[in-house]
C-alpha positions in Angstrom: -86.0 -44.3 -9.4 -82.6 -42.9 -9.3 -81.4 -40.2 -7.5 -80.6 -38.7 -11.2 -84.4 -39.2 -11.7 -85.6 -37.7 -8.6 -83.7 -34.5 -9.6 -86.8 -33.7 -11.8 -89.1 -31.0 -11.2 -91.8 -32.7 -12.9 -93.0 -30.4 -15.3 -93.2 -32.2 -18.3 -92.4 -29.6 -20.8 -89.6 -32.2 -22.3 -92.7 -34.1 -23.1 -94.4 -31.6 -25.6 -93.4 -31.7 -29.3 -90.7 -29.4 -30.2 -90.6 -27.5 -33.1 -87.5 -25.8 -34.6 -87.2 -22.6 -36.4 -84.8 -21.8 -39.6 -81.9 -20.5 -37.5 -82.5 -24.0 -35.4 -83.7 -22.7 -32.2 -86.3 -24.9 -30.2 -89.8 -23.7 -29.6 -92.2 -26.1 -27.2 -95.2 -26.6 -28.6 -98.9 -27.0 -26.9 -99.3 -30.4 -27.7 -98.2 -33.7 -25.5 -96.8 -36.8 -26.1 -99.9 -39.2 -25.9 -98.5 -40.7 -22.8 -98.1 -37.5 -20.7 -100.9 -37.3 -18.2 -101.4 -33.3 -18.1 -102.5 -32.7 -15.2 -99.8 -34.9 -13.1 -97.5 -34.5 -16.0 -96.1 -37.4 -15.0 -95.9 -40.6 -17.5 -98.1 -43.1 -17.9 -95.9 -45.8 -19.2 -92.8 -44.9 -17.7 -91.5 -48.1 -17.5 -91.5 -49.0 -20.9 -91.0 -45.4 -22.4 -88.4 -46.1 -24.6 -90.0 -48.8 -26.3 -93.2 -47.0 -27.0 -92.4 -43.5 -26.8 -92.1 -41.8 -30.1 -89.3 -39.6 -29.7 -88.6 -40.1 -25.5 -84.7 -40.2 -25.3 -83.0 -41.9 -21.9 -81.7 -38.7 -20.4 -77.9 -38.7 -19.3 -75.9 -35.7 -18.2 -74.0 -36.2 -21.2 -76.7 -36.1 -23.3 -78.3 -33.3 -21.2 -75.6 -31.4 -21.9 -75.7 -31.3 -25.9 -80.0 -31.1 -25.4 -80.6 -27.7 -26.3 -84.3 -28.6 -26.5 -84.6 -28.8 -22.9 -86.6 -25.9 -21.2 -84.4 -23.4 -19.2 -86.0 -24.0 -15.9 -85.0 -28.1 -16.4 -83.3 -29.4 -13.1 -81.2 -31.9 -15.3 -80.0 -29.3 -17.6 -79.3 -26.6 -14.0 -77.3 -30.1 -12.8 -75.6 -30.2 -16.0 -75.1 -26.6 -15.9 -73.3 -26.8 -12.6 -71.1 -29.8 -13.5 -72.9 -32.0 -10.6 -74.8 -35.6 -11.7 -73.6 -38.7 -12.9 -76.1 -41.1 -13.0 -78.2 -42.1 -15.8 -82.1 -41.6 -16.0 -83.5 -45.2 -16.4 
């Protein structure tokens, strides 16, 4: 894990389906991604995420920084915010 990686909180609300509005805001909705365990919300195939993750993006603080999906209280987007962070989530 990265230091980039350890930056997050850990509370999985990047790994609920979004839904967007007609002026294109972002809502969070209640339901998971099927590999999200819920109560860790950590997960469960982390490793190979990407690959089998429908819809799990490889968080950078570039593309943090054009994510307007992410929840306000994310600590990559408050990094990103603050201009601090340049390593890649793997």
């Amino acid at each position: 894990m990265t230091t980039w990686e350890e930056s997050c909180h850990r509370c999985g609300l990047c790994c609920f389906e979004k839904s967007v509005d007609p002026k294109g805001r972002f809502f969070t909705t209640k339901t998971p991604c099927r590999h999200l365990d819920i109560i860790s919300r950590e997960c469960r195939v982390y490793d190979k995420r990407l690959e089998v993750g429908e819809g799990c993006v490889k968080l950078s603080p570039e593309i943090v920084k054009k994510a307007n999906w992410l929840p306000e209280g994310c600590a990559y987007r408050a990094i990103s915010e603050r201009g601090t962070g340049s390593e890649e989530c793997d």
